[in-house]
Backbone bond lengths (Angstrom), bond angles and torsions (degrees), N, CA, C in turn:
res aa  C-N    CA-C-N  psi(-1)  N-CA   C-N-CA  omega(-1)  CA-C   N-CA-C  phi
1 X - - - 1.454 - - 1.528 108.36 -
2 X 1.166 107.53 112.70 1.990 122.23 175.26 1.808 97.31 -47.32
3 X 1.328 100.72 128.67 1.641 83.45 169.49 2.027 100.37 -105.25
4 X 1.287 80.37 124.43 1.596 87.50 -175.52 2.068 111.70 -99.90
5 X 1.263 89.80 -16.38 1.546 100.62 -173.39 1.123 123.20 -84.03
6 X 1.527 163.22 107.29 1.282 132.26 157.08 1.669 116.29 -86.34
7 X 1.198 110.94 145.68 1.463 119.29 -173.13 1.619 106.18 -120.64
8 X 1.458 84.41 101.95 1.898 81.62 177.35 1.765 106.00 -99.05
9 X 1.710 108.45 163.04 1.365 102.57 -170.56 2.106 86.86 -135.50
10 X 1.017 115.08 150.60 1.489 102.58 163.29 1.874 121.06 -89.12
11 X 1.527 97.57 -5.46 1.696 95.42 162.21 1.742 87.37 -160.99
12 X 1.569 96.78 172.18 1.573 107.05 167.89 1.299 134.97 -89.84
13 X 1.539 107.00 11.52 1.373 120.13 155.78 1.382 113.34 -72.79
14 X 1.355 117.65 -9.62 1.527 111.92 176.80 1.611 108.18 -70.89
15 X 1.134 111.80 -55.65 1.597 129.23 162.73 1.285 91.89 18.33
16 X 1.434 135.67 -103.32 0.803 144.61 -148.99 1.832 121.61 -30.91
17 X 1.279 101.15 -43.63 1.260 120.95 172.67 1.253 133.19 -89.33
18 X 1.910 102.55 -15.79 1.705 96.37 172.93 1.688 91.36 -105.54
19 X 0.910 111.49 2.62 1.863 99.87 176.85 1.596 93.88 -54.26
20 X 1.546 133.06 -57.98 1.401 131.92 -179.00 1.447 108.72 -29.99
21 X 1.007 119.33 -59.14 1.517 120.72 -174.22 1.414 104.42 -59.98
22 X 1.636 139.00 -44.57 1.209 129.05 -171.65 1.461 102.71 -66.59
23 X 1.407 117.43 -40.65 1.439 103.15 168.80 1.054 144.10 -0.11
24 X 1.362 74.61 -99.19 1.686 134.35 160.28 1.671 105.38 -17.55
25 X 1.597 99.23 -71.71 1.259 106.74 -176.33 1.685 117.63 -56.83
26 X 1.392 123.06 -44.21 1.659 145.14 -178.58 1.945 79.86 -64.26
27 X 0.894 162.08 -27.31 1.015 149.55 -168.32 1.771 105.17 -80.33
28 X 0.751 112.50 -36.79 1.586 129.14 -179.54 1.487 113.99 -98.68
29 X 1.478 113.38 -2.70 1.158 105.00 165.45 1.912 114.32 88.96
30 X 1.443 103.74 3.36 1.450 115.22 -163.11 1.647 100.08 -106.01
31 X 1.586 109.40 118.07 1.689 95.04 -163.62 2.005 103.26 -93.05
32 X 1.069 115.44 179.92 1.134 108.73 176.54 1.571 117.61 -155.29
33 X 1.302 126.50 175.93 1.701 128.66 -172.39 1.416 73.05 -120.25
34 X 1.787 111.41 168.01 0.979 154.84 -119.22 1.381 100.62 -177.39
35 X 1.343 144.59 110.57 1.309 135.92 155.58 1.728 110.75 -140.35
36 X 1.299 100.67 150.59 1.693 106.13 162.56 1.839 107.63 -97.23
37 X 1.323 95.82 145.74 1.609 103.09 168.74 1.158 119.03 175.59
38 X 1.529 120.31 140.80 1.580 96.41 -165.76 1.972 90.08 -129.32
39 X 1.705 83.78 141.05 1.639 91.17 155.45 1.572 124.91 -26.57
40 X 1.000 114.19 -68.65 1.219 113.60 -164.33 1.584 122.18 -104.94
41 X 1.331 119.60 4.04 1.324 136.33 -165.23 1.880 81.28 -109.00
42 X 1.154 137.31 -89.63 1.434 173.20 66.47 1.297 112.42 63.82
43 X 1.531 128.39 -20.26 1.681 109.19 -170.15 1.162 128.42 -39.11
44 X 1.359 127.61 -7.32 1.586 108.21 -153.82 1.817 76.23 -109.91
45 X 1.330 121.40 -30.07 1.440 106.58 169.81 1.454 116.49 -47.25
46 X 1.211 104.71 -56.03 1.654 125.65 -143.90 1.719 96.45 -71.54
47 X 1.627 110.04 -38.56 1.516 126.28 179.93 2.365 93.41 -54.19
48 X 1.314 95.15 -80.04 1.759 107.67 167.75 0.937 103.22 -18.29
49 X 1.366 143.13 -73.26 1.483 138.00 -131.05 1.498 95.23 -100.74
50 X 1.524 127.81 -29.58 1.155 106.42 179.17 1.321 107.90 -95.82
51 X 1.578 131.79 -17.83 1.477 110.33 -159.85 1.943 87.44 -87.30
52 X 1.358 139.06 -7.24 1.531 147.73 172.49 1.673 107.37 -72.62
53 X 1.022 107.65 -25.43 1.911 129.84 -174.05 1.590 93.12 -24.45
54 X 1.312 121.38 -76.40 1.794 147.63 -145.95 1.273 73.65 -55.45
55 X 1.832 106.75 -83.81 1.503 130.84 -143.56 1.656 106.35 -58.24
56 X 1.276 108.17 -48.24 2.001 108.44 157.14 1.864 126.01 -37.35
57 X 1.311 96.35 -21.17 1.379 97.87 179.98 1.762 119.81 101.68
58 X 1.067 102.78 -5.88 1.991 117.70 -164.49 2.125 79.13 -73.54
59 X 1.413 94.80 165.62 1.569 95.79 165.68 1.725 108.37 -162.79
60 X 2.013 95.55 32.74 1.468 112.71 146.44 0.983 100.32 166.91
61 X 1.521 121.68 170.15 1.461 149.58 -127.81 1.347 100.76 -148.18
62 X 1.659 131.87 114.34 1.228 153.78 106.59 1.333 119.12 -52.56
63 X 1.350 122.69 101.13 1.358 136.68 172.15 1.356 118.16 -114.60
64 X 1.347 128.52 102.99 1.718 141.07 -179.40 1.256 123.58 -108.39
65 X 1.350 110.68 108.53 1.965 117.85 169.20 1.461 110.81 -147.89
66 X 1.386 101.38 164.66 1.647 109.41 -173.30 1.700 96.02 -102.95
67 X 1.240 82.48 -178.81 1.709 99.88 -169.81 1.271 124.26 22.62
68 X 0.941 137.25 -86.91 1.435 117.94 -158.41 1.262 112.67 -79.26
69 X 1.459 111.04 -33.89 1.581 128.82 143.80 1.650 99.73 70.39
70 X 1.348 118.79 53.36 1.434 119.09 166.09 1.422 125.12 -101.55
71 X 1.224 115.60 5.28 1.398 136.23 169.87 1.777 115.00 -52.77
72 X 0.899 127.35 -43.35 1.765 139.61 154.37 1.266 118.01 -51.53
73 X 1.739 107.53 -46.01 1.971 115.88 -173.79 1.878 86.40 -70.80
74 X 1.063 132.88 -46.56 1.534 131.46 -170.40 1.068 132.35 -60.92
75 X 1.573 109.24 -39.02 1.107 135.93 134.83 1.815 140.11 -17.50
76 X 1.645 76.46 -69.19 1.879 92.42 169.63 1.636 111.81 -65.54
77 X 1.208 106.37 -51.81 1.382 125.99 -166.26 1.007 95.47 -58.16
78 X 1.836 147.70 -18.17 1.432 130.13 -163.99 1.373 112.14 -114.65
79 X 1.251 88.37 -29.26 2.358 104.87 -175.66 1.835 91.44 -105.52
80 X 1.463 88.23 164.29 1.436 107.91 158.00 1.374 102.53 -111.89
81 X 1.121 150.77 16.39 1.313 138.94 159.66 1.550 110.43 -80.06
82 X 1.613 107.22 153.67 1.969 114.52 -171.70 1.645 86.03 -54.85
83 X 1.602 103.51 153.88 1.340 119.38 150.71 1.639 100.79 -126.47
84 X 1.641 96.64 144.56 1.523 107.74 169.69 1.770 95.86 -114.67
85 X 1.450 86.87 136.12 2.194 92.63 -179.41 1.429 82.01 -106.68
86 X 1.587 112.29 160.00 1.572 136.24 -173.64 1.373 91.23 -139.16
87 X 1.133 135.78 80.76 1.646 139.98 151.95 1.609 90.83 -32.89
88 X 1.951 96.84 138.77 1.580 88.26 179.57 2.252 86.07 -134.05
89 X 1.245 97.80 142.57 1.200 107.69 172.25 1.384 120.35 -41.82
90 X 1.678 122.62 118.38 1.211 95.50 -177.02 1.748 102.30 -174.78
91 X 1.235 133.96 143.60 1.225 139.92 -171.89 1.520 110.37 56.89
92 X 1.555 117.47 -154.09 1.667 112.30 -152.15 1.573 78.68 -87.86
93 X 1.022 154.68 93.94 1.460 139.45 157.83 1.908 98.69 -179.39
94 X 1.481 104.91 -1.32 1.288 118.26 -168.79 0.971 104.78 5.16
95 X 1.161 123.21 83.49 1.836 136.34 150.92 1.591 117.13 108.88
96 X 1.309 112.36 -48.19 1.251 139.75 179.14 1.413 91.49 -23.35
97 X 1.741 130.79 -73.23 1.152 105.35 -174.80 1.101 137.36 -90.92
98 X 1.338 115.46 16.04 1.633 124.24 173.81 1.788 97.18 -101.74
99 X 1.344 101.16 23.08 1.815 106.01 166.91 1.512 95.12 -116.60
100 X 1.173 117.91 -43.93 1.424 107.71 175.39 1.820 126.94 -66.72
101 X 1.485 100.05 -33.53 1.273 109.73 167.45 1.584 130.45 -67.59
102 X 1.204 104.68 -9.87 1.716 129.97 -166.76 1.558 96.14 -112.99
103 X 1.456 121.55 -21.07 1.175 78.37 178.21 2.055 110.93 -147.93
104 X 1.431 91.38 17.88 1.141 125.53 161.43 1.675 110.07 -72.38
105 X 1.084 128.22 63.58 1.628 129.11 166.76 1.362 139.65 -80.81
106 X 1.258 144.58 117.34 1.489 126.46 178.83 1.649 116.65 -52.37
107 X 1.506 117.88 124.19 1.265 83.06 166.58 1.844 152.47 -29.07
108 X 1.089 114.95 153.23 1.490 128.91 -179.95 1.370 101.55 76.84
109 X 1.666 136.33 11.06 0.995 115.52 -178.05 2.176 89.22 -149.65
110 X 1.564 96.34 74.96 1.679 121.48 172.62 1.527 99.95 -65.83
111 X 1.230 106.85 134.17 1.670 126.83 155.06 1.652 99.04 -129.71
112 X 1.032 110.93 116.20 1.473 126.54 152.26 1.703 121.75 -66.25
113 X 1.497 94.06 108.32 1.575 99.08 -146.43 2.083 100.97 -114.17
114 X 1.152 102.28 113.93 1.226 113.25 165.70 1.763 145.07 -63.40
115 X 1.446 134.65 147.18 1.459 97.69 -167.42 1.510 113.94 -76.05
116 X 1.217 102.75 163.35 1.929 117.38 170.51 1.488 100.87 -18.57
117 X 1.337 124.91 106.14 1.483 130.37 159.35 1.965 109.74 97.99
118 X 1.169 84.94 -22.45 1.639 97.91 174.84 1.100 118.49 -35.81
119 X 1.581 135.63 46.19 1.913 121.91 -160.46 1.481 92.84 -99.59
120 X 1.603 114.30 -3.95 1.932 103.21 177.54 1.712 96.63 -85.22
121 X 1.139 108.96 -36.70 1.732 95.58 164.20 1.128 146.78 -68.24
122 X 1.268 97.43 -11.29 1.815 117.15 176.40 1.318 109.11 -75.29
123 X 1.783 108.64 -43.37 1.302 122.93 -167.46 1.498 100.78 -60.02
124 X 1.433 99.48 -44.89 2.069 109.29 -159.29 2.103 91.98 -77.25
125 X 1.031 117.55 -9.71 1.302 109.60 -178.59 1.734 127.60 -100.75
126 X 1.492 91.49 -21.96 1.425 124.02 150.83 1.664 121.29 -68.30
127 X 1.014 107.71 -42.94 1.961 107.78 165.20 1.328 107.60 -80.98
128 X 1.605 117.76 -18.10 1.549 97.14 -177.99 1.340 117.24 -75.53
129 X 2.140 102.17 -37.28 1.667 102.83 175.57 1.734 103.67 -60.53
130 X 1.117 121.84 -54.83 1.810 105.13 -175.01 1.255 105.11 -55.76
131 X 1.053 159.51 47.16 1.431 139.63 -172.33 1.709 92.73 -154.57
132 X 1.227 112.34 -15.78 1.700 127.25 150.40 1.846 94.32 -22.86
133 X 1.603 114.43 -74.57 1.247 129.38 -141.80 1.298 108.41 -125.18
134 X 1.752 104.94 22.10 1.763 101.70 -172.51 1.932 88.08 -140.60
135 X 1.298 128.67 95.23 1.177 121.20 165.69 1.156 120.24 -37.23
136 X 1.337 116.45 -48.43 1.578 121.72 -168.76 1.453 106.74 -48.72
137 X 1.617 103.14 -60.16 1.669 105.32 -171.53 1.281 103.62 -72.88
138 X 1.277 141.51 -11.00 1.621 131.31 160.56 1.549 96.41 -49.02
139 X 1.124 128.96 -78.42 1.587 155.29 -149.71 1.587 81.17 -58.63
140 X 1.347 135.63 -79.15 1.404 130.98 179.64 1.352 112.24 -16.84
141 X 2.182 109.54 -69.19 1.673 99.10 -175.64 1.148 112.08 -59.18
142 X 1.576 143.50 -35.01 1.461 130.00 -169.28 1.326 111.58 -70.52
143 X 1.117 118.51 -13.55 1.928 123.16 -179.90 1.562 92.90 -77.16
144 X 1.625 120.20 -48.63 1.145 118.50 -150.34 1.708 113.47 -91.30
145 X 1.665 95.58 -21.48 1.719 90.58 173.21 2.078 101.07 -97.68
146 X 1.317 120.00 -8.36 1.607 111.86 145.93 1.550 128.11 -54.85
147 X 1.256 98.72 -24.49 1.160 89.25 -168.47 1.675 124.81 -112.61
148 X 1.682 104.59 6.40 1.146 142.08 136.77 1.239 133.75 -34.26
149 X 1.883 109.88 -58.11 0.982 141.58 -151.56 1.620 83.65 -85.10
150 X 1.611 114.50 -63.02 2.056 130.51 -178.46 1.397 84.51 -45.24
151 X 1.120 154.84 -75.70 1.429 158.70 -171.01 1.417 114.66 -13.53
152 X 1.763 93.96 -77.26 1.942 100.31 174.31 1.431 106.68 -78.46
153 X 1.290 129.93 7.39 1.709 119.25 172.73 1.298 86.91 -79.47
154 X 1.220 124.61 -73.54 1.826 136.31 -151.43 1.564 102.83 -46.57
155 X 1.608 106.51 -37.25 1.598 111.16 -179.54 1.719 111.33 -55.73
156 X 1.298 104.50 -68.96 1.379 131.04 -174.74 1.904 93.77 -55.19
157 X 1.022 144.00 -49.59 1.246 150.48 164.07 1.573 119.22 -33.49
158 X 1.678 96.52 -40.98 1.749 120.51 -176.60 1.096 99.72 -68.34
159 X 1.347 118.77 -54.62 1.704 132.56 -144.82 1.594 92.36 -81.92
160 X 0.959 135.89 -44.04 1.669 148.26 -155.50 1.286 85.14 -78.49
161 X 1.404 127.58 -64.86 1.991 118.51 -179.08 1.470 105.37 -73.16
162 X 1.533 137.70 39.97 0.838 138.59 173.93 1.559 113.47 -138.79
163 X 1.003 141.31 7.04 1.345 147.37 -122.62 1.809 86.57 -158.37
164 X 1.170 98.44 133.21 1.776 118.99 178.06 1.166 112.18 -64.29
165 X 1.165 157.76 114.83 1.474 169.52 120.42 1.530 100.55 -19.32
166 X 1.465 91.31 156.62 1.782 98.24 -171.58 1.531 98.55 -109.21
């Protein structure tokens, strides 16, 4: 499996919540790296790993931290490849401002920013940009949002033979 993804976290307590996205991603067949690093603990990592991003082979960016949550803006600012930020719940503002920080950008420097904890959407938004230039994973999401769709029919199907007649 090509790892096309990098997944940055600003600690490994995030883990918990971007493991969904690696899933996510292994579900589609799309492999990915895994790293800790933080903006502001870490820059000269976080600067490395993203301005190496292209030339490493990745061809987009999942970036996840709480609060101040500038780990995504550092990100953008170093690669030209998309970054998706994952605001992650966390301190007295639980998330709220690592949603504002994620997705509050100066121009010329876009992060495509997901909701609070959202890393299964990052993942599915991350296969959608590769799937730009990969038929296969086009053909994957249309199986996978069809089969979404069979999902809430069968529900709505349940509920209707469940429901009192007059």
């Amino acid at each position: 499996m090509k790892k096309l993804v990098l997944i940055v976290m600003g600690s490994d307590s995030d883990y918990p919540v971007m493991e969904k996205a690696v899933v996510q991603l292994a579900e589609f067949g799309v492999g990915c790296d895994v790293r800790v690093c933080s903006a502001h603990r870490t820059p000269a990592v976080a600067h490395e790993l993203a301005s190496g991003a292209r030339q490493n082979g990745y061809r987009v960016v999942i970036a996840a931290a709480g609060m101040a949550a500038h780990l995504a803006g550092v990100f953008a600012a170093s690669t030209t490849l998309p970054v998706i930020g994952v605001p992650i719940a966390s301190g007295a503002m639980n998330g709220v401002d690592a949603l504002y920080s994620t997705v509050q950008m100066p121009p010329g420097i876009p992060v495509a920013t997901v909701g609070i904890g959202g890393s299964k959407n990052a993942a599915l938004l991350a296969v959608e940009m590769l799937s730009i230039a990969d038929e296969g994973l086009a053909e994957q999401l249309n199986d996978f949002k069809a089969s979404m769709a069979e999902a809430v029919i069968a529900k709505d199907q349940k509920l209707q033979g469940e429901l009192p007649t007059e």
